[in-house]
Residue, then its C-alpha position, 0 to 999 in steps of 0.5 A: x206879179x210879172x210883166x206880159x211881154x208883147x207876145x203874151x199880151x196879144x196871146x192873152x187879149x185873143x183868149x179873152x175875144x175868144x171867150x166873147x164871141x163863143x162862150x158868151x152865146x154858147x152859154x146863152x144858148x144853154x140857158x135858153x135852149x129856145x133862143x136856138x130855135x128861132x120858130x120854137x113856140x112855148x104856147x103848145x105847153x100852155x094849151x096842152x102840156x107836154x104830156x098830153x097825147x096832143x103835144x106833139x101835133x101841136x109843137x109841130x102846129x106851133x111852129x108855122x103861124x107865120x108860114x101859114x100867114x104868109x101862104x094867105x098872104x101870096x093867095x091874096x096878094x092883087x085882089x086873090x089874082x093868083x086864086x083866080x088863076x088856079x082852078x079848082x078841083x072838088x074832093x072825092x066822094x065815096x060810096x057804099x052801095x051795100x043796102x045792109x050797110x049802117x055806116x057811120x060813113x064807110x065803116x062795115x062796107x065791104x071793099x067791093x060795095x065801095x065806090x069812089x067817084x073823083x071829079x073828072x076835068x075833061x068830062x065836066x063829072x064826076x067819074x066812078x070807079x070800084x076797088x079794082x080800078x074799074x069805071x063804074x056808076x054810083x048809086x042811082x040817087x047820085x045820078x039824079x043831080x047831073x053832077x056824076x057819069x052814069x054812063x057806066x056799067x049800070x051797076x049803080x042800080x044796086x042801092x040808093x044812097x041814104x043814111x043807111x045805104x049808099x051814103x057819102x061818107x063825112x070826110x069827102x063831100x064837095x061844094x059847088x066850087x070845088x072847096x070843101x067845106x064878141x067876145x061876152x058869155x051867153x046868158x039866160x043860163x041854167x045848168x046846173x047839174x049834168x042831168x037838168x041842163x036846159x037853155x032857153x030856145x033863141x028867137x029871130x034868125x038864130x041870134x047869138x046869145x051874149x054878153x059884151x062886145x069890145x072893139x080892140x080899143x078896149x071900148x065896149x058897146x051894149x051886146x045881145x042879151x036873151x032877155x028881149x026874147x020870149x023863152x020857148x018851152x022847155x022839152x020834157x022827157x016825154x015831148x022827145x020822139x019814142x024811140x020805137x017810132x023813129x022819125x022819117x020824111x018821104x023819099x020823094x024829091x020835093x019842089x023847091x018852094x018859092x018863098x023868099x028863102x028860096x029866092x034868095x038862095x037861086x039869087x046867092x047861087x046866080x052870084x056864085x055864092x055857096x048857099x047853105x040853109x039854116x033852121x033850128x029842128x031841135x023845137x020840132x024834134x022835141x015836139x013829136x014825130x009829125x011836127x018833125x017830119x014836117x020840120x025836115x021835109x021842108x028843109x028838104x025842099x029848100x036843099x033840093x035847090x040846085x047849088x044848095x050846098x046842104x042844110x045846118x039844123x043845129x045851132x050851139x048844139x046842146x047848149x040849150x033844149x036839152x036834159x040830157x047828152x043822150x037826148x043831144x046824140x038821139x036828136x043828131x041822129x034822128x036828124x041826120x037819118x031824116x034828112x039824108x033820106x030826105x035830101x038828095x045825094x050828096x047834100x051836107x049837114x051842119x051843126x054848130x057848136x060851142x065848147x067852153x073848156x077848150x078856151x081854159x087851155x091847160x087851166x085845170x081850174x077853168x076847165x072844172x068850172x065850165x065843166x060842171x057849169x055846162x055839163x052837156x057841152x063838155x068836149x067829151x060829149x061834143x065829140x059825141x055828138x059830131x063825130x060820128x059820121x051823122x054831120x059833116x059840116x062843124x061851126x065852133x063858136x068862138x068868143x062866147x065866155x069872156x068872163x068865165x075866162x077872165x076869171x082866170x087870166x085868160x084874154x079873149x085872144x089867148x081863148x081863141x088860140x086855146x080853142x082852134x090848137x086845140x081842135x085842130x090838135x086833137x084831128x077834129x078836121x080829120x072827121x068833119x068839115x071844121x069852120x069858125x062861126x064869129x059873133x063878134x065883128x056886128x055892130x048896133x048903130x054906127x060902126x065906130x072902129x078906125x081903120x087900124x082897129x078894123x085890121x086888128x079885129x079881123x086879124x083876130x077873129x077871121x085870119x086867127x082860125x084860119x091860121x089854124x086850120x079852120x075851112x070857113x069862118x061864119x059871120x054873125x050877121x048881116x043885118x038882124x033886129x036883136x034886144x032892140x037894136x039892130x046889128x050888122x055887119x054893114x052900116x045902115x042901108x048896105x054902106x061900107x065902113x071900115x070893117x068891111x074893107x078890112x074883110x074885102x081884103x080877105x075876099x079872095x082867100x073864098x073861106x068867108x060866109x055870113x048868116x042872112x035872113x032872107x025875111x029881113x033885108x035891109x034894101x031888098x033880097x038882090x041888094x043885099x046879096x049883091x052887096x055881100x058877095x063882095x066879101x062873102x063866098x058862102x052864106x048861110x039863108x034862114x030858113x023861116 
C-alpha cells in the first residue's frame, strides 16, 4: 500500500470530518424523520390512527401542548394581572324570529327571520341587527332582562323565543362576564345488553360514583361507593312520558324562591361568581307529566335569578335511569323543549356526560368491551344525545374507568388525553360549550398530598383539559357527606391545604367551577362562597 503524502493526508482527514458533521446526522434524520421535527407528536397515532378522518386535526392539536401552556402561563403570571387588564367581550347571540321555525338552533330559518345581537361597549347592551345590517329589536322575551337594546324598530314583537321560535342558537350564548361557556370505575353496574341497561339513581347532591382515588404518589385512600345509597326505583317502559302528551311548563315568569339555593345563588352572584343550577329531571321525568311540569317549574324559578347563567338537568347522562337510547334523546328533549319555554331568554342548558371508549384511544379491544359493557353511553349515542341543539353547555366526566383501562394498559393520564384529543378532534366544541367535570382532586379526611404532588394533580386534571381545549373545568365537590365520610376540596372548616394553593394558582385563567350544596356548608352559605370564590369563578348550586 503507498504512503499519503502531507497533501492527501489533510485531503483525506477533511473527507472523513466531512462525513461527521453531515452524513452522521443526515442518516439520523432518515432513520427518524421526527427528530427533524422538534414539535412533532407520535400521540395522534395512538389516539386516533392515521386513517381516521380526525388525524389531521389532531397532528395539527398535537403540536402545540407546550404553546398552549405557555399562553396559560403569560394570562396567569401575577395573580391573572394581565386577565385583569383585558376587558372582556360576550359572544354574539342569534335569533330566529320565525314563529314555524323548529331549529335545532338556527337550522330551517330563514335569512330574514335571523337576527344577530352583539355586545355593544359603548351602549352597556346588546345591539340587534338583521341580515341586511340593519339595527333592529330581538324577540320581545329578550328584551325583558335588560341586557338587549329594544330600542329599535320594534320588529321584535314578531316571536318570543322559545324552544320552537326565537331561540338562541347552542353555539352563541353568553355569561355574565362575557366568557362562554379519580380516577376509579363506577360501580352498582348493570348493563348488560343494549336494550336492558339501567343504573341506579345517585342520592345526595349529585355524588359521583366511584371506585378509587389515587393521589400522584401512588397511594390510594378509600373512594365513594354506591352502596351507602338507597338505589331509587328503576323506570319501566310505561313510567316514561306518552308521547301524545308531551310535557310543558307555564310560560309566566316566575319569582325566585327564597330558599337557601336561592340565597346562595344572589350570594355567588354579589361575589361575581357565575351561578348555574343543578337538579336531576331524569326521576321526575320518568315519573309522569305533572311530577315533570313541577320538577321544571321550579328549576325555572331558581334560573329566573338575575345573574343565573342557566340550569344542568342531567348529570352522566344515560349512564343510569335508563332502558334504552331513544328513551335518553325523548328525555333531553323533553327537557330542553320545557325548560326554554320555562325560562327566560337566553338562559343555558347543561348536561353532563361520561363516555368510556374515548379513554381506550385506538385500543380496539378496549373499545368493544366498553361498548358492549355500557351500551347506552357509547359515543355514537352521546353525540346524540348532545348535539343536537337541545343543550348548550357539555360537562365530560373524566377519570370514571381506571380499572376497565388498566385492563389495557391504559394509565390513568393516557386516558385523559385519549378523551380530551379525542373530543376536541372530532369538533365537539364547535356544537356546544365542552367543560371537564373532575371527580378526582376531593378528599375524606385530612388532605395528605405534599406540595409537589398537588402540583402534579392539578396539572393532570385541571390544566390537561384545558390544554385541549376544554372551556371550564367542574370540581367535584366542596364539601358532600358520601358512603360515610365526608369529602372536600377544602380541609375540614374551610382550611386551606396544599391542593388548594395549587388551584389559586390557576384563579385567574377564570375556567374553574365547583359543585356546592347550599343545604350543606361547612361554616355557613357566606362563608362558604366567600372562601370558594378565591379559587372558583362558576359554581354549580344543587337545586334540593
Amino acid at each position: 500500500m503507498p504512503r499519503l503524502r502531507k497533501r492527501e493526508w489533510i485531503i483525506a482527514l477533511i473527507a472523513v470530518l466531512f462525513t461527521l458533521t453531515i452524513g452522521i446526522p443526515t442518516g439520523m434524520a432518515l432513520a427518524d424523520p421526527g427528530a427533524t421535527d422538534p414539535a412533532s407528536n407520535s400521540e395522534c397515532d395512538d389516539i386516533l390512527g392515521t386513517g381516521t378522518p380526525e388525524f389531521m386535526y389532531c397532528s395539527w392539536m398535537a403540536k402545540t401542548p407546550k404553546d398552549a401552556l405557555d399562553t396559560v402561563r403569560f394570562w396567569a403570571r401575577n395573580d391573572g394581572e394581565k386577565l385583569k387588564e383585558a376587558v372582556p367581550y360576550p359572544g354574539p347571540v342569534l335569533f330566529c324570529k320565525d314563529k314555524t321555525n323548529k331549529g335545532p338552533g338556527m337550522q330551517g330559518c330563514a335569512d330574514k327571520d335571523q337576527v344577530l345581537c352583539k355586545y355593544d361597549q359603548s351602549v352597556g347592551k346588546y345591539v340587534c341587527k338583521d341580515t341586511s345590517g340593519n339595527v333592529t329589536n330581538p324577540p320581545d322575551k329578550a328584551c325583558l332582562g335588560g341586557e338587549f337594546d329594544c330600542s329599535g324598530d320594534g320588529s321584535g314583537a314578531s316571536a318570543a323565543p322559545s324552544t320552537n321560535s326565537g331561540r338562541a342558537t347552542a353555539s352563541a350564548l353568553p355569561t355574565p362576564d362575557g366568557t362562554t361557556q379519580n380516577q376509579g370505575e363506577p360501580v352498582a353496574q348493570n348493563q348488560t345488553d343494549q336494550t336492558t341497561q339501567t343504573q341506579d339513581e345517585p342520592t345526595g347532591s349529585q355524588a359521583p360514583l366511584v371506585e378509587s382515588s389515587t393521589v400522584p404518589d401512588g397511594t390510594e385512600q378509600p373512594a365513594p361507593s354506591a352502596s351507602a345509597s338507597e338505589p331509587a326505583p328503576e323506570p319501566t317502559a310505561s313510567a316514561a312520558p306518552e308521547p301524545s302528551a308531551a310535557p310543558t311548563a307555564s310560560k309566566q315568569p316566575l319569582a325566585a324562591p327564597d330558599d337557601a339555593t336561592g340565597k346562595a345563588a344572589a350570594t355567588a352572584v354579589k361575589l361575581g361568581m357565575r351561578v348555574w343550577i343543578e337538579s336531576e329531571l331524569a326521576p321526575a321525568w320518568t315519573a309522569g307529566k305533572d311530577q315533570f311540569d313541577a320538577a321544571v317549574a321550579s328549576m325555572a324559578a331558581q334560573a329566573n335569578r338575575p345573574g343565573v347563567v342557566g340550569v344542568k338537568f342531567a348529570q352522566d347522562l344515560g349512564y343510569w335511569g335508563f332502558k334504552s337510547a331513544t328513551d335518553v334523546r325523548k328525555f333531553v328533549k323533553d327537557a330542553s323543549t320545557a325548560l326554554r319555554a320555562a325560562m327566560p331568554a337566553g338562559k343555558q342548558l347543561a348536561v353532563d356526560v361520561v363516555v368510556p371508549e374515548m379513554g381506550c384511544g385506538v385500543s380496539e379491544p378496549c373499545q368493544a368491551a366498553l361498548r358492549t359493557k355500557y351500551p347506552l353511553i357509547t359515543r355514537a349515542n352521546v353525540e346524540k344525545y348532545v348535539l343536537t341543539g337541545d343543550v348548550d353547555h357539555v360537562n365530560v366526566s373524566s377519570g370514571l374507568f381506571a380499572s376497565e383501562y388498566a385492563k389495557y394498559k391504559i394509565t390513568p393520564d393516557k386516558a385523559l388525553r385519549n378523551q380530551w384529543i379525542g373530543v376536541r378532534a372530532r369538533g365537539w366544541d364547535t356544537r356546544v360549550h365542552i367543560g371537564a367535570r373532575e371527580v378526582g382532586l376531593a378528599h375524606s379526611g385530612a388532605n395528605k398530598l405534599t406540595a409537589a404532588q398537588a402540583e402534579a394533580a392539578a396539572k393532570l386534571r385541571v390544566d390537561l383539559p384545558l390544554q385541549a381545549g376544554v372551556q371550564t373545568v367542574m370540581l367535584w365537590t366542596h364539601r358532600q357527606s358520601w358512603d360515610g365520610a365526608t369529602w372536600r376540596l377544602l380541609d375540614q372548616g374551610l382550611a386551606t391545604n396544599t391542593m388548594w394553593k395549587a388551584l389559586q394558582a390557576r384563579k385567574g385563567l377564570g375556567r374553574l367551577s365547583v359543585t356546592f350544596d347550599a343545604s350543606d356548608p361547612e361554616k355557613g352559605i357566606t362563608q362558604d362562597l366567600t372562601k370558594l370564590a378565591e379559587v372558583f369563578d362558576e359554581v354549580y348550586i344543587h337545586s334540593q
